[in-house]
DRENDO-1510 file (C-alpha; in Angstrom, 1 decimal, always signed):
<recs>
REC; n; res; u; v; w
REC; 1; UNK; +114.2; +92.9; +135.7 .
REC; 2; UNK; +111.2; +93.6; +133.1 .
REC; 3; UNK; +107.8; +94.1; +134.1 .
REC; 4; UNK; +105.8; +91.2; +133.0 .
REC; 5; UNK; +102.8; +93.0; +132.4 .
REC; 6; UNK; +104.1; +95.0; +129.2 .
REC; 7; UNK; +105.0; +93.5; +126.3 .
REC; 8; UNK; +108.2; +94.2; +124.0 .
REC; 9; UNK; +107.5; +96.7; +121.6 .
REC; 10; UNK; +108.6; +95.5; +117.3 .
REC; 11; UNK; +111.1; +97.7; +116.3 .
REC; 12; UNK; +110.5; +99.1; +113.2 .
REC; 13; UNK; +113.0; +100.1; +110.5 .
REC; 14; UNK; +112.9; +102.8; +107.6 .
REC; 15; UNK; +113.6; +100.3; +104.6 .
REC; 16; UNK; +114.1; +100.9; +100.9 .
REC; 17; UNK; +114.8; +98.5; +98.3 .
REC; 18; UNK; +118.1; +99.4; +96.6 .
REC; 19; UNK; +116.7; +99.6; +92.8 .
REC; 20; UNK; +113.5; +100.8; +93.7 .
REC; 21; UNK; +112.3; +104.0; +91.5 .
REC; 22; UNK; +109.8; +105.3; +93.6 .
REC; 23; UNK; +107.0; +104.3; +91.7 .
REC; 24; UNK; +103.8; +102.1; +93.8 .
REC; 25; UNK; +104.3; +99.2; +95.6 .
REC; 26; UNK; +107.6; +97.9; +95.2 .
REC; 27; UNK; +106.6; +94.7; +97.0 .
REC; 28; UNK; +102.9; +94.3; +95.4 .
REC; 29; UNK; +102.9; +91.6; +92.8 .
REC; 30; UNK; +101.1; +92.3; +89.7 .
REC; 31; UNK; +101.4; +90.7; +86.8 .
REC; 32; UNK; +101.7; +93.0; +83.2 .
REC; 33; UNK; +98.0; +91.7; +82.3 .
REC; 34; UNK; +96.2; +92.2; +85.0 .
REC; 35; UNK; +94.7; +95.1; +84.4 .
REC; 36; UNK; +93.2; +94.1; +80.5 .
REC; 37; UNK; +91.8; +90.3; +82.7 .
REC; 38; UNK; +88.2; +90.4; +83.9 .
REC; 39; UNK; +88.9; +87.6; +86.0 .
REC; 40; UNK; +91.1; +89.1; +88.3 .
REC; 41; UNK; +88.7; +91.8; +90.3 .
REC; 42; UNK; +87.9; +89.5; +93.4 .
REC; 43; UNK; +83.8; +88.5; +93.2 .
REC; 44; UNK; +82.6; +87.6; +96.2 .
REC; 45; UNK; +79.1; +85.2; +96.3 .
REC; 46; UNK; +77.6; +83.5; +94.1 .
REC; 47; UNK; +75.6; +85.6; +92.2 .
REC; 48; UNK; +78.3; +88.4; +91.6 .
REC; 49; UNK; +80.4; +85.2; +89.9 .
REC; 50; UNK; +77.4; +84.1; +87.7 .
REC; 51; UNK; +77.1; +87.7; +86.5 .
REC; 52; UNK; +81.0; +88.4; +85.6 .
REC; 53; UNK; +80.6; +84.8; +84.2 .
REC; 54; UNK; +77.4; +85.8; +81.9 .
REC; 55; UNK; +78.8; +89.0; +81.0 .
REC; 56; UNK; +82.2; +86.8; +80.2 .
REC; 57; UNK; +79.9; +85.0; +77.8 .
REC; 58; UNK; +78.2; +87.6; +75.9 .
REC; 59; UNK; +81.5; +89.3; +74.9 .
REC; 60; UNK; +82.2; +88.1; +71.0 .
REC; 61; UNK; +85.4; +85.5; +71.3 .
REC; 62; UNK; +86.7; +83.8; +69.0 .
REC; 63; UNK; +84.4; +81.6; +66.6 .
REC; 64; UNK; +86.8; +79.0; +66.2 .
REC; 65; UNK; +87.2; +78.6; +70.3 .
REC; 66; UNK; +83.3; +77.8; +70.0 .
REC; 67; UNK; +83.3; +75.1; +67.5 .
REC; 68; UNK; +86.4; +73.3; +69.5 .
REC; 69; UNK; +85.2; +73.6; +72.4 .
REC; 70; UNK; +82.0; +71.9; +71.3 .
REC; 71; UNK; +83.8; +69.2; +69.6 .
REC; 72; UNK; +85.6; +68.8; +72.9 .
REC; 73; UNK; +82.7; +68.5; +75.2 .
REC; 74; UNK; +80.5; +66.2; +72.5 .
REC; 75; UNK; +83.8; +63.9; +72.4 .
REC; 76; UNK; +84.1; +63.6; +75.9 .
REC; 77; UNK; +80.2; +62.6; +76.5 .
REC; 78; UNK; +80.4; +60.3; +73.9 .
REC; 79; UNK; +83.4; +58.6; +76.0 .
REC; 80; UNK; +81.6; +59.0; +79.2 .
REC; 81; UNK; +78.4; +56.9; +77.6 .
REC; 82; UNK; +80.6; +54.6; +76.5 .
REC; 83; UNK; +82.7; +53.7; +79.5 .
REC; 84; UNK; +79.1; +53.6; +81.6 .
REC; 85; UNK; +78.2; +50.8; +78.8 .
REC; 86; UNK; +74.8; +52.8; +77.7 .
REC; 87; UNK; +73.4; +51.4; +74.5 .
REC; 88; UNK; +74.3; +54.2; +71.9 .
REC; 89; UNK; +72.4; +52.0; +69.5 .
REC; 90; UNK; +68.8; +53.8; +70.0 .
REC; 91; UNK; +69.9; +57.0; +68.7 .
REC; 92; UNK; +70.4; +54.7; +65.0 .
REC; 93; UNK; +67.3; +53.5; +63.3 .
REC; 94; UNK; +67.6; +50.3; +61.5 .
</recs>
């Protein structure tokens, strides 16, 4: 009969994969990118996210990305007025 006052001990084995090189991790998943991504260092708060975002901002992309994504928002708050039914007439002068 077991004393039950001690628990079972895990028993523990010496795995390794069968293709495995030796090289790292072999069960850490990383993708080929990660490491050229500024979004993938974990920021924690609020502030340390608005920074990484600003400093995001202040690289030079691409010019192009700008202008659509410009036309993009300006089409979709022109939608937005007009689903709500707001009188885009004042912003004509007759």
């Amino acid at each position: 009969m077991r004393n039950p006052l001690k628990l079972r001990k895990n028993r523990s084995f010496e795995y390794s994969p069968r293709y495995y090189k030796g090289e790292g991790n072999p069960y850490k998943i990383e993708h080929k990118l990660d490491k050229f991504r500024s979004t993938v260092q974990t920021n924690r708060g609020i502030k340390n996210k608005f920074t990484s975002a600003m400093d995001d901002l202040k690289n030079e992309g691409d010019k192009n990305m700008k202008l659509r994504f410009l036309v993009i928002v300006a089409i979709l708050v022109l939608l937005f007025l007009i689903i709500i039914d707001f009188d885009l007439s004042i912003f004509w002068t007759s």
